[in-house]
C-alpha positions, 0 to 999 in steps of 0.5 A, spaced: 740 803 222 742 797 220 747 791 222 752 793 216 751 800 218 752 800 226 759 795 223 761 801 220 760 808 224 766 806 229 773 806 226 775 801 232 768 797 234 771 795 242 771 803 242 765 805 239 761 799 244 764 802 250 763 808 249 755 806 248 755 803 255 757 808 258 753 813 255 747 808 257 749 807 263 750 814 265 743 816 263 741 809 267 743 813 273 741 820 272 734 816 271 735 812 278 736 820 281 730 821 278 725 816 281 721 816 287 724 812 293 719 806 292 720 804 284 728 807 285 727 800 290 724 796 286 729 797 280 735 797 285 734 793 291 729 789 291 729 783 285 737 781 289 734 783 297 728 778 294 733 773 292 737 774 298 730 771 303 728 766 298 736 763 300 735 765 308 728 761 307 731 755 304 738 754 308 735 757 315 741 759 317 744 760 324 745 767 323 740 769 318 743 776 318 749 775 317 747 770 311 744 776 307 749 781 308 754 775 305 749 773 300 748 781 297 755 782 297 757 775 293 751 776 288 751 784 288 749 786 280 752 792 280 759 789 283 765 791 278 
């Protein structure tokens, strides 16, 4: 489909774009339900918990803990 095409299939575009995000990302969490633990990980967890450590390494924080629960808190992808 072409751009000219995709500008005309939705009588109001904000509408139409939002109602394909949500459409993807239900499909988006119906595939995380049916991962298996390890790659379910990988694509949730690990790239902000490996970005979480790097930080703890580079700062080395008195309460190292403590950094990393603020740290996912603070730059949590999934945060609305």
């Amino acid at each position: 489909m072409s751009e000219t095409q995709a500008n005309n299939t939705y009588d109001d575009m904000a509408e139409g774009k939002a109602a394909e995000q949500a459409a993807m990302s239900a499909q988006y969490k119906m595939n995380l339900n049916a991962l298996p633990v390890r790659a379910y990980l990988d694509q949730t967890v690990v790239p902000i918990m490996l970005q979480g450590l790097a930080e703890v390494a580079r700062v080395r924080p008195e309460d190292p803990v403590a950094f990393l629960a603020a740290f996912l808190l603070k730059n949590n992808p999934n945060k609305v």
